[in-house]
C-alpha positions as CSV (number, residue, x, y, z in Angstrom):
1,X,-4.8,10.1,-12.3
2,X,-2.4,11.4,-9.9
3,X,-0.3,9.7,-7.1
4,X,2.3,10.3,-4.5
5,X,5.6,7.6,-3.7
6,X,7.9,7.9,-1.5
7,X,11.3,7.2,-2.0
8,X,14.0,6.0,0.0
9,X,18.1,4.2,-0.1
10,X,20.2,3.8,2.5
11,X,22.8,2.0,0.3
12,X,25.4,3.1,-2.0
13,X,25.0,6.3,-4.0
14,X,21.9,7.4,-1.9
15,X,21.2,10.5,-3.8
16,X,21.8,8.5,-7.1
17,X,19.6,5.8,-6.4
18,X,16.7,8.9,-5.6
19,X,17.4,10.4,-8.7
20,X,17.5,7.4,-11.2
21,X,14.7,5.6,-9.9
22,X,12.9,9.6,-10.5
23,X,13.8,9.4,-13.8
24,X,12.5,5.9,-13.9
25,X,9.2,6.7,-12.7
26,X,9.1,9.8,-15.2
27,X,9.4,6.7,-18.3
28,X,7.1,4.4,-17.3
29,X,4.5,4.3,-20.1
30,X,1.4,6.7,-19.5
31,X,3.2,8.4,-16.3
32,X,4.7,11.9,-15.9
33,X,6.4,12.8,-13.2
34,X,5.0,16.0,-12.1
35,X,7.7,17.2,-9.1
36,X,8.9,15.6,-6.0
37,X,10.5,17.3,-2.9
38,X,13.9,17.8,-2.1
39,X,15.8,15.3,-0.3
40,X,15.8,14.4,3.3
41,X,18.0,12.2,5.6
42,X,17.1,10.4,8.2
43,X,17.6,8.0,10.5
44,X,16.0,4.5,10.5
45,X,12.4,3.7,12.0
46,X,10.9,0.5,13.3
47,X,14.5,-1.2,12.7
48,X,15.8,-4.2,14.5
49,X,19.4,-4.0,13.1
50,X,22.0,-0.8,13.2
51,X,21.1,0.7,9.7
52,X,22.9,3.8,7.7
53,X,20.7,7.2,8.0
54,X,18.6,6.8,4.7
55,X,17.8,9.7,1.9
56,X,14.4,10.6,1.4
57,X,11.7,12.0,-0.9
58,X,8.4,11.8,-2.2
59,X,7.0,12.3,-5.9
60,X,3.8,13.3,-7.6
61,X,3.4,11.9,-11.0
62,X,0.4,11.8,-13.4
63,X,-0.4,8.3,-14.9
64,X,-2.2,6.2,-16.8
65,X,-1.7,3.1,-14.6
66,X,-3.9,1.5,-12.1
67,X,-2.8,1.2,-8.9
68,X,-1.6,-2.1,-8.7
69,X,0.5,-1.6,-12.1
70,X,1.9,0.9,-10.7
71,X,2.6,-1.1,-7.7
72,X,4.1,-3.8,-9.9
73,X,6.1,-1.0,-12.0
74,X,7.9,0.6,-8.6
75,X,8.9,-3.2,-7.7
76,X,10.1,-3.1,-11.2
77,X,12.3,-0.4,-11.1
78,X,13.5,-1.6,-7.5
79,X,14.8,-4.8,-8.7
80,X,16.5,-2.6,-11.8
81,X,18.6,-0.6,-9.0
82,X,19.3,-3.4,-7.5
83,X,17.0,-4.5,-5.0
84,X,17.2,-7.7,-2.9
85,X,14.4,-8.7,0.0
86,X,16.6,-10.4,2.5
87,X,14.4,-9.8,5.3
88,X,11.9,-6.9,6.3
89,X,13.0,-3.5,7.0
90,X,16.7,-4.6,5.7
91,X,18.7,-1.9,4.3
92,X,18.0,-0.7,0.7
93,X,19.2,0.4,-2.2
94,X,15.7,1.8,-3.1
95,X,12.7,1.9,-1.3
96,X,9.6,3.1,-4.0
97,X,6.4,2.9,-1.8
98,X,2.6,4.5,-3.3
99,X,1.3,6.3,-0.6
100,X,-1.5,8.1,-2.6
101,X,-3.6,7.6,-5.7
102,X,-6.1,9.7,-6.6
103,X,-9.7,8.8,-6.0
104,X,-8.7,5.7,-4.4
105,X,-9.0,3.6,-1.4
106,X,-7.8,-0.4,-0.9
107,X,-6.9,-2.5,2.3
108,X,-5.2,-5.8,0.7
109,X,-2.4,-8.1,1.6
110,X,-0.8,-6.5,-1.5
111,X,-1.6,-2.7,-1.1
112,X,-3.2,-0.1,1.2
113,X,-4.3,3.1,0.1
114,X,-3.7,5.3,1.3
115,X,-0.3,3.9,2.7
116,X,-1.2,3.0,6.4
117,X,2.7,4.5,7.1
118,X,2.1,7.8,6.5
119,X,0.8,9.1,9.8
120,X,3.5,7.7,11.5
121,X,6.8,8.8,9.2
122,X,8.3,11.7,9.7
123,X,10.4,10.6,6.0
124,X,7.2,11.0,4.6
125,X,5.5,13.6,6.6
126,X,7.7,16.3,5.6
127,X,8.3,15.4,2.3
128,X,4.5,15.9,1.8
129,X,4.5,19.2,3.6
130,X,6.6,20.7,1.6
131,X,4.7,19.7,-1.3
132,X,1.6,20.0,0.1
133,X,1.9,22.8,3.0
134,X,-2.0,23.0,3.5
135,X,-1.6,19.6,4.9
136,X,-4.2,18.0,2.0
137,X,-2.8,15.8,-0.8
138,X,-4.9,14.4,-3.4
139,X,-7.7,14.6,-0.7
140,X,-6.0,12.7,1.8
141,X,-5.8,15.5,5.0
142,X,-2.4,14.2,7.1
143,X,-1.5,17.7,8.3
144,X,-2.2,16.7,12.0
145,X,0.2,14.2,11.9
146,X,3.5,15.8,12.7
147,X,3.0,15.6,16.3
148,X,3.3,11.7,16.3
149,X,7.0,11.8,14.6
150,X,8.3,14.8,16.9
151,X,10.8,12.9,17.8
152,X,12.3,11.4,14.5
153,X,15.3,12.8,13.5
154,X,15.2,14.3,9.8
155,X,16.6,17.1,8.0
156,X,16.3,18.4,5.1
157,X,18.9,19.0,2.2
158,X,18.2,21.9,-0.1
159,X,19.6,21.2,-4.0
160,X,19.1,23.9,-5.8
């Protein structure tokens, strides 16, 4: 099945933390990471403390995994980078959140799907639409969204 993450740091080597925990995804038995978007900064949302602008992306992969493996996987690869839960919505070294997995729906204390965050991110909005510039992904439709994050700050950073 497929599946979309989204990715974020605000900590250390921001664009080193996207890109290892990419690769990390790609080697997780059963999974292939099909593309993900180019980076974006921006600044901190639904934040009680002064935070560093964070570095953004999101990721399709194809996998193998259920949902909630792949839930336990990311959390895996968090703690690898270096992870540590103070409090919620602390600064981060990596964020790996699944947004969307094919075919599936859940509303539990341990995931939602699909993520109930994604109407109201801009770091994930645009991500998306860039993948996904009809505004569908995997049949989730979240193209009338932008409107409700007009006023988050992001920008995007081209790499190639």
């Amino acid at each position: 099945m497929k599946a979309i993450l989204g990715l974020g740091t605000n900590m250390g080597d921001r664009e080193g933390n996207l890109t290892y925990a990419l690769q990390s995804l790609g080697r997780l038995i059963g999974t292939v990471l099909i593309r993900h978007s180019d980076f974006y900064i921006t600044e901190p949302v639904e934040v009680t403390t002064q935070q560093d602008d964070y570095l953004n992306c999101v990721a399709e992969i194809e996998t193998e995994l259920s949902p909630e493996v792949l839930l336990g996987a990311c959390l895996g690869i968090e703690s690898a980078i270096g992870r540590v839960r103070v409090y919620d919505k602390a600064p981060r070294v990596i964020d790996i959140d699944l947004l969307i997995y094919e075919g599936e729906t859940r509303c539990s204390e341990e995931l939602t799907l699909p993520h109930n965050g994604i109407p109201t991110r801009a770091f994930v909005l645009f991500p998306l639409i860039e993948l996904y510039p009809e505004g569908t992904a995997l049949g989730y439709e979240f193209g009338g969204f932008t409107a409700s994050v007009a006023g988050q700050r992001i920008s995007r950073i081209n790499r190639s």
